[in-house]
C-alpha positions, 0 to 999 in steps of 0.5 A: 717494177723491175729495175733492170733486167737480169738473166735467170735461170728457171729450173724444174725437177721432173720425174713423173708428173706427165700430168701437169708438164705441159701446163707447166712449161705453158705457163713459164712461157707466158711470162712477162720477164724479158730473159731467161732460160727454161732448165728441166731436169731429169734422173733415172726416176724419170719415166718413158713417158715424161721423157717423150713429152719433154722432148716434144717440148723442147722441140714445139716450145721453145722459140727465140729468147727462150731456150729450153734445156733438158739436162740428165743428172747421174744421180736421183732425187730432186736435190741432186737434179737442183744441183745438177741443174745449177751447174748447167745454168747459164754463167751469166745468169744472176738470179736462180729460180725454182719451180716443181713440174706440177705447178703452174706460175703466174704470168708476173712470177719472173717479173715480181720476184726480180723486182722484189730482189732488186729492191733488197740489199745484198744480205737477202738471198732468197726471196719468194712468192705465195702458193696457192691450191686449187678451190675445187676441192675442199681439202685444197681450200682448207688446207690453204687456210690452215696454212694462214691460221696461228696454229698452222704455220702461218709464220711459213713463207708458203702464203701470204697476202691476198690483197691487191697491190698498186703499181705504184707500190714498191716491192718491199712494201708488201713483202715479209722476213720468213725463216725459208721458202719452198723451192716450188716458189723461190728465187735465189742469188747465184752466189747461194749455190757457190755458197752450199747446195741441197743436201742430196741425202733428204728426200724431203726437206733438203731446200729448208735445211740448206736454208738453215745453212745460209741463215746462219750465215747471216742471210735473210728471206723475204717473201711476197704476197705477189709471185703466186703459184698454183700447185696442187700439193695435197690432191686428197685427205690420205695425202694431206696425212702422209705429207704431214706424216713424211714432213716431221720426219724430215724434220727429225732428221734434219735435228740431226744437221742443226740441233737449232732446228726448232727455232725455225720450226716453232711449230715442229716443236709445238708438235713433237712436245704435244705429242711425247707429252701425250705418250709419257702422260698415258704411261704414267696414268698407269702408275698414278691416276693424277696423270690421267687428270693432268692429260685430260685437261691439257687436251682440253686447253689444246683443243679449245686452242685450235678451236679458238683459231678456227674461229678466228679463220672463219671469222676471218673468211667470214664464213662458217667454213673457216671452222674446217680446219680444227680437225687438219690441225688436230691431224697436222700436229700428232701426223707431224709430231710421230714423224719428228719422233721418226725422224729422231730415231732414224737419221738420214744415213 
């Protein structure tokens, strides 16, 4: 429950997402939290079309005690429009929270993210909410289980609990320490963007990297199985391999930033080692047939492992299906492990 109210800041990039807007800004506007401010924010990316819809958005959508704002940021990319956008929030805000345009927040979001803040000391700065994929599409649903399994990530703030809460609950009681949460689903303190901002120089990455930042600080992130958010992030196979793909080299590049990296990122380095372990065994097959034996027995323990952790899914889900994700984790770990490789040879400039 939420102690007292506080005014927050709601900030959505948009570029092309004309599809999901409307259904957006919908659901901000359902929102149980008493006050705060809808900020969208816009760049040269932005297409005619988006731009017509946010203008009628504006204009049929807003209404006393909610403004909606539309704010032009010079430069282009989402990490530029969050920070463009930070700067036009309004000063008496005390809490900054983010969304991306294409997902859709539950009518609590606002409400459960506040409360969660208001029951941390002042050395969290961040707090967030579970996402959610859509259950009509099987790759949707998969990846929502990969994402809970050992080997998937399941140490990441992205998901969490599926449980059901009492109101009586505080909180803190159902919410977890994680290393960064996704700024589709996030709430910060104010004084985090006084602090550092997005790195504008990462299309990809740029809110776990300035999480880093603020780690090292000596900051702390919780997140909550409440606060859920529906976002649609992997609509396809060929996406969920091109994320994966473009996610390690973020990473890679990232390494550049904090050579620690990998201590947030457990998984990256499972990856990029299975990965270049796979490479230097095949050369030197060629040399000695020893080699050959030692990689064949590494990919069998590999694949028991993430077989192994598809059972337990589908034990978990008692169902069947849970063994689905053996071949997404197979993809996420040599698609995440090649773009670490990327990422290391190619820095951001």
């Amino acid at each position: 429950m939420v102690k007292h109210v506080s005014i927050v800041s709601v900030i959505v990039p948009v570029s092309r997402n004309e599809t999901f807007i409307r259904d957006c800004i919908r659901s901000l506007q359902k929102q149980t939290y008493p006050d705060f401010e809808i900020i969208l924010s816009v760049d040269n990316n932005t297409t005619a079309q988006v731009r017509k819809i946010l203008e009628v958005i504006q204009k049929n959508m807003s209404r006393p005690g909610l403004a909606i704002k539309i704010v032009e940021s010079k430069k282009t990319g989402s990490a530029a429009n969050r920070n463009f956008a930070v700067l036009k929030a309004n000063p008496k805000s005390e809490y900054l929270a983010f969304t991306d345009s294409d997902c859709i927040v539950d009518k609590n979001w606002l409400s459960d993210l506040v409360a969660l803040m208001q029951d941390c000391g002042d050395d969290v700065i961040c707090v967030g909410g579970t996402t959610i994929s859509p259950k009509n599409k099987l790759i949707s649903v998969l990846v929502d289980e990969m994402s809970r399994s050992y080997l998937g990530g399941r140490y990441t703030a992205q998901h969490g609990s599926n449980g059901k809460h009492k109101a009586t609950e505080r909180p803190l009681e159902f919410a977890r320490e994680v290393t960064s949460t996704p700024t589709c689903n996030s709430m910060y303190r104010l004084k985090a963007w006084k602090l550092e901002k997005q790195n504008e120089k990462l299309i990809i990455g740029q809110d776990g990297e300035m999480n880093i930042r603020l780690r090292k600080r000596g900051f702390r992130f919780l997140a909550t199985s409440k606060a859920r958010v529906l976002h649609d992030w992997i609509p396809s196979w060929k996406s969920f391999m091109r994320k994966m793909y473009v996610y390690g080299i973020a990473t890679g590049r990232i390494f550049w930033m904090h050579k620690d990296v990998f201590k947030y990122r457990p998984y990256a380095l499972f990856s990029l080692m299975a990965v270049l372990g796979g490479i230097v065994l095949i050369g030197l097959g060629f040399i000695n047939i020893v080699a050959w034996k030692l990689l064949f027995l590494l990919v069998m323990l590999y694949l028991a492992l993430i077989f192994i952790d598809g059972i337990l899914t589908a034990l978990r889900l008692r169902s069947l299906l849970g063994l689905g994700i053996v071949p997404l984790l197979f993809l996420q770990h040599v698609l995440y492990g090649f773009g670490v490789i990327v990422g290391l040879l190619r820095p951001a400039k």
